[in-house]
C-alpha positions as CSV (number, residue, x, y, z in Angstrom):
1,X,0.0,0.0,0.0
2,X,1.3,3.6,-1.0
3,X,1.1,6.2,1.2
4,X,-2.7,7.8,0.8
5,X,-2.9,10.9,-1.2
6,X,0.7,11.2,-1.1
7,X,0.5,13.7,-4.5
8,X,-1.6,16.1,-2.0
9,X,1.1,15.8,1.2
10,X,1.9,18.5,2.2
11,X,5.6,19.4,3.5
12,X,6.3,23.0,5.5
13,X,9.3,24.8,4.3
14,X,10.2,25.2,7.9
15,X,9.8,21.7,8.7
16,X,12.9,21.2,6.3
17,X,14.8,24.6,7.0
18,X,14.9,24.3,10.9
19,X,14.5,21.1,12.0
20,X,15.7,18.5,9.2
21,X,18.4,20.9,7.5
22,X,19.0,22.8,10.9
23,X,22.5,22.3,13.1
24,X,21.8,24.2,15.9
25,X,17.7,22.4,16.4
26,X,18.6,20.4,19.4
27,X,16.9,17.4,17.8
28,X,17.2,17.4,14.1
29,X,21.0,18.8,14.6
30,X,21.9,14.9,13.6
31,X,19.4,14.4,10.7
32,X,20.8,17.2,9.5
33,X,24.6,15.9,9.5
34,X,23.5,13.4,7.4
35,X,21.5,15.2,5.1
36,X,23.8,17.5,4.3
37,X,26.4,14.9,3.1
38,X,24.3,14.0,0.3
39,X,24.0,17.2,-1.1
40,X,20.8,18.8,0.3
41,X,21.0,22.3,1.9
42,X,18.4,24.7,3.3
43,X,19.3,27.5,0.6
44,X,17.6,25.0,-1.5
45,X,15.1,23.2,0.6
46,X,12.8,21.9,-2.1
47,X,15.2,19.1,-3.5
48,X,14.8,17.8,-0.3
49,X,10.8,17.9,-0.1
50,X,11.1,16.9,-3.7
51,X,13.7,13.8,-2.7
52,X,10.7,12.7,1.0
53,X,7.5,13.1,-1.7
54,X,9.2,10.9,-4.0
55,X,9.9,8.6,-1.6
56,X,6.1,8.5,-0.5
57,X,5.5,7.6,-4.4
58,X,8.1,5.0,-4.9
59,X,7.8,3.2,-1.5
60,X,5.1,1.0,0.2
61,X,3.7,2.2,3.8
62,X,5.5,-0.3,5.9
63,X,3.9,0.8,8.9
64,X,0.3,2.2,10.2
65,X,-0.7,3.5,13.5
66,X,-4.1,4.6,14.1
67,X,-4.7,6.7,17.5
68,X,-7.6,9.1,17.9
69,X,-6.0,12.1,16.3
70,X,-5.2,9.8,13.0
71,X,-3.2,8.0,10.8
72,X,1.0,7.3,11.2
73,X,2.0,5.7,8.4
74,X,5.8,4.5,8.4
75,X,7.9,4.1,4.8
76,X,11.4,2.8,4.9
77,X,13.5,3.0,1.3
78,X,15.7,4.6,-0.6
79,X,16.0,9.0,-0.9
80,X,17.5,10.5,-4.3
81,X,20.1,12.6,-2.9
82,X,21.6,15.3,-5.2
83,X,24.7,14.0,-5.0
84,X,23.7,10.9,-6.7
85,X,23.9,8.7,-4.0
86,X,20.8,6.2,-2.5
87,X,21.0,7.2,1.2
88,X,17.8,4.6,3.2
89,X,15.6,6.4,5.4
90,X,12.8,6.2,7.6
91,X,10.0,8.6,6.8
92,X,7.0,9.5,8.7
93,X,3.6,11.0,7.7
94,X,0.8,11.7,9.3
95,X,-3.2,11.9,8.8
96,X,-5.3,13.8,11.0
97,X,-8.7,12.6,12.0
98,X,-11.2,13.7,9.3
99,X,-8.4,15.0,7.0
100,X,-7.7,12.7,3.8
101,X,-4.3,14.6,3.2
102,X,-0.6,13.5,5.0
103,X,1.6,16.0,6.7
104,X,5.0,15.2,7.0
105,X,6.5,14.5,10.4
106,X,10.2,13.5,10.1
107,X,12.8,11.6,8.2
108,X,15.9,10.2,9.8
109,X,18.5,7.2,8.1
110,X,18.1,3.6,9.1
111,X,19.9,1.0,8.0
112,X,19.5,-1.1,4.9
113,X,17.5,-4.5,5.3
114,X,18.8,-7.5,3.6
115,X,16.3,-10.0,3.4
């Protein structure tokens, strides 16, 4: 299952400027480390919302959580970095209650499964 209405997801600029591209947010200081070794930087934010709505499309939800505010869905797989490397990540999206569209949460690395 793809994650629903992921061409409608919506991702805040600030989401990705302070907190997943930011080194001095206490708590995406580290996502940021390794985001910016592939080539993504907050002077040009979008190839990175580009790079997490692509991975919405071209990964299945591996994950769902339902609680009564909504909908966590969980994708694990690979991000086009603009260096041209295939970093995997963890990327999390979110569904309020009587909202059909997902927000982005967060995105952090995980390692690769071998199966």
């Amino acid at each position: 299952m793809k994650l629903p209405n992921y061409d409608n997801a919506i991702i805040p600029q600030d989401k990705i400027v302070r907190y997943l591209l930011s080194m001095t947010h206490r708590d995406g200081r580290s996502k940021a480390k390794f985001f910016l070794q592939f080539g993504f930087l907050a002077t040009s934010w979008q190839a990175l919302a580009e790079a997490l709505l692509h991975h919405a499309s071209a990964h299945e939800v591996k994950t769902i959580e339902n609680s009564p505010f909504g909908t966590r869905y969980i994708i694990e797989g690979i991000i086009l970095a603009p260096d041209g490397r295939t970093p995997f990540i963890r990327s999390v999206w979110f569904i309020e209650t009587g909202e059909n569209f997902p927000r982005f949460v967060t995105a952090y690395p995980i390692r690769r499964r071998t199966s």
